[in-house]
Steps between C-alpha positions, in 0.01 A plus 500: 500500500799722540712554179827597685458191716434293142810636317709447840365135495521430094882644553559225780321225311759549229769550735450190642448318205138436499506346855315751737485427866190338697439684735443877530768560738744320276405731207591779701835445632586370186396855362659693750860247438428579101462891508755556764769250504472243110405786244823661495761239534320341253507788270874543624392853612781629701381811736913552670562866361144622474431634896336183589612303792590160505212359693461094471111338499471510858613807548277679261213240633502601867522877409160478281360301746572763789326736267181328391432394847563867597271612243251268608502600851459876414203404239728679257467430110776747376769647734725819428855414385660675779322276691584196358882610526439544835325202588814299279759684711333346849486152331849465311657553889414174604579342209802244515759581176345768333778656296640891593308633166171426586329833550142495559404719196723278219351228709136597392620577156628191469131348615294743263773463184631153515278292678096559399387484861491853607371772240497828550165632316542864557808690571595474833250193600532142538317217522523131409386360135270281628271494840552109514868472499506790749255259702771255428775683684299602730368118635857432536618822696244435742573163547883566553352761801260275656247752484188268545326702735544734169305271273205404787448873524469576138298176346207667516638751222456409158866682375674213758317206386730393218837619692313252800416186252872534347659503892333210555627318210840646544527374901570174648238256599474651882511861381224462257266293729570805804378756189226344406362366863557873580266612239242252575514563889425891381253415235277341790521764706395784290173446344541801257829402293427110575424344136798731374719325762402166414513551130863606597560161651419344240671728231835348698417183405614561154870531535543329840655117481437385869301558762373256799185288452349722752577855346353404147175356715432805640560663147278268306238501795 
């Protein structure tokens, strides 16, 4: 239904040879691995010379993932790009190698130029080319924080419900059961936002590989 999200796909499809992933999750990360890591070895496109730092796929993972998840939490769309420098500059402290060059602002150039995540649709504005891998990056910053009390508190809000479904997916068998039993516990205590809470529930279902006998009874009852 989304023709960015089509041509992103059709572009992996060939990438990968006509072998797509499963699973939703799996077409993701292998999007996010294509755009910002495979396209430009593969085209032998050398960036040394050219103000952009040498960041490897982890690197440049974990710094969009700070920001989506930061985006998220703010309900923000589009963010100034002094504030996306700024935001890069808090990150790129804690990261583990990052080389001397890496200044926030030919960090975000390298994001918007090179990579086809981040766009910057007006001059001086940035935001990511698509909602769902920003929900992508998101799932997985909040994971890495442990911010469940985070997703209980927001699955009653329809702009959370995919970033909630993906976490799910994304988290290990004990994490996903304590996100969705949390979401249940809430969805029978508030009458108003209860069907929306149990729709949730089950919308985890989808990407989630293992849960106790007991967690997917009280989903299916």
């Amino acid at each position: 239904t989304n023709t960015l999200l089509c041509a992103a796909i059709c572009a992996l499809h060939r990438d990968r040879h006509q072998h797509l992933p499963s699973s939703r999750i799996e077409v993701y990360e292998a999007l996010c691995e294509m755009l910002l890591e495979r396209r430009a070895k593969e085209r032998q496109i050398f960036l040394e010379g050219k103000d952009y730092p040498e960041l490897n796929y982890l690197q440049k993972q974990v710094i969009l993932e700070s920001l989506a998840y930061w985006m998220l939490l703010n309900s923000w769309s589009t963010v100034s790009t002094e504030d996306v420098d700024k935001h890069i500059a808090r990150k790129i402290k804690n990261i583990v190698g990052i080389s001397s060059n890496a200044e926030p602002t030919f960090i975000r150039k390298l994001f918007t130029e090179r990579s086809g995540i981040l766009r910057e649709p007006t001059i001086g504005s940035i935001d990511f080319v698509h909602r769902t891998i920003q929900e992508y990056l998101a799932a997985k910053a909040l994971l890495d924080n442990e911010d469940y009390g985070v997703i209980k508190n927001n699955a009653h809000d329809d702009q959370w419900h995919q970033v909630i479904i993906l976490a799910s997916g994304l988290a290990g068998p004990k994490v996903s059961e304590k996100i969705i039993r949390g979401i249940i516990q809430r969805g029978t205590k508030e009458w108003s936002n209860r069907h929306k809470l149990y729709l949730l529930a089950v919308g985890c279902l989808e990407n989630t590989v293992e849960l106790s006998p007991r967690i997917q009874a009280d989903i299916n009852g």
